[in-house]
N, C-alpha and C positions, 0 to 999 in steps of 0.2 A: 531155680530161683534161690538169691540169697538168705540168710538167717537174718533175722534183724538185732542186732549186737547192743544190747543196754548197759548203760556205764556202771562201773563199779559205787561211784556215788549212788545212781537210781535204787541200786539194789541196797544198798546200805539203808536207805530212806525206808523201803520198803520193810528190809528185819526190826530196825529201830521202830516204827509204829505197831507192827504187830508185837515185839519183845513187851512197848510200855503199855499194853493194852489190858495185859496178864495182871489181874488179879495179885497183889502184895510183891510186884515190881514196884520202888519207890521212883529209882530212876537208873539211866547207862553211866557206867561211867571211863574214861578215856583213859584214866590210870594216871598216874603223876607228872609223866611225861609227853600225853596225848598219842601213846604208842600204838594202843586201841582205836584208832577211829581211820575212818575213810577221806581223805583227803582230795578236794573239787574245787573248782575257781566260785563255786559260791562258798564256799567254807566245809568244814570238816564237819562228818555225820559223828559224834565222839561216843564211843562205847560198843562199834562196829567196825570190823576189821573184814573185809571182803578180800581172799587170796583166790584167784584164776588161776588156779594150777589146774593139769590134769582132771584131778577131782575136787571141784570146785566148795570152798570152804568158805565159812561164817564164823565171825567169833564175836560174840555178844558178851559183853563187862557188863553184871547187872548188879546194881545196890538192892536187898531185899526188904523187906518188912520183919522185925525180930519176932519172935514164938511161933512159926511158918514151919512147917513142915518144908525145907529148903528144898530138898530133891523133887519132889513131888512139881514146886511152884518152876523149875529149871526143868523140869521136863515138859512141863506146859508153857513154859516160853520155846525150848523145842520143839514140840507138836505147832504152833504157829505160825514164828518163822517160816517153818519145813512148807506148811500151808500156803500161805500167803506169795513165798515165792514159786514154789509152782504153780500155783493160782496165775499168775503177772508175770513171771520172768521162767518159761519154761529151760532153759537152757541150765538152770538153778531147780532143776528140781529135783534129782538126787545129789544136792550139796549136804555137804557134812555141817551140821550145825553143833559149835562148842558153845556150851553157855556155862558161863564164869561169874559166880559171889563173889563182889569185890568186896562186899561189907556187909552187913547185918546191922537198920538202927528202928528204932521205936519211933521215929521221925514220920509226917507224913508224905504224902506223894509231892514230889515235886515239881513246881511248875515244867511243860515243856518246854524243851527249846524252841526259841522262834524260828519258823523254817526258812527265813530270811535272816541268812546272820548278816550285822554290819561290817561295816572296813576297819581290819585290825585300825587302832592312834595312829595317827599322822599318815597314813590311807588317804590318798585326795578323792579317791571315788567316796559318792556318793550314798551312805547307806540308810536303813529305816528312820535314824534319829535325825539327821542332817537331812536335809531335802534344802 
């Protein structure tokens, strides 16, 4: 029997909730050019980079909370991750996970992304706002 094969998006879905679960994670973030994110016909998972090579890799862009012990809060968004996808996506479960400080702000958490994004402007399809 075959393996059952989960898209790069699923998995992206999956690090991004456990990455903003983590305690003095504000938020992901995609980088100035959306270089960071995983890209799906429902929209881009932004601040998660899923690469299928050989040895299957993660890379999480996280904004933190300022006066954190940074290393400590980045290695429990790796402890996570690492979890959660072997939890749900065994095939990912000795995946290398990179987690990257894009920033450091005093700011509070911010809201999530809605897991329905809408259709980029002038998109005829239909999204949450338009019905």
């Amino acid at each position: 029997m075959g393996e059952a094969v989960v898209s790069s998006v699923a998995v992206a879905r999956i690090a991004a909730a456990a990455a903003r679960e983590v305690p003095h994670v504000l938020a992901l973030d995609g980088g100035a050019r959306g270089e960071i994110a995983t890209y799906g016909p429902q929209g881009p998972v932004r601040g998660v980079r899923v690469d299928r090579s050989a040895t299957p890799r993660v890379r999480v862009r996280t904004v933190m909370r300022f006066g954190e012990r940074l290393g400590e809060v980045a290695e429990e968004v790796r402890r996570r991750v690492r979890e959660e996808l072997a939890a749900q996506v065994p095939a990912f479960a000795d995946a290398i996970v990179d987690v990257h400080v894009a920033d450091v702000r005093e700011d509070v958490r911010e809201p999530d992304e809605d897991p329905t994004p809408s259709a980029p402007p002038g998109d005829p399809r239909p999204g949450p706002e338009r019905s």
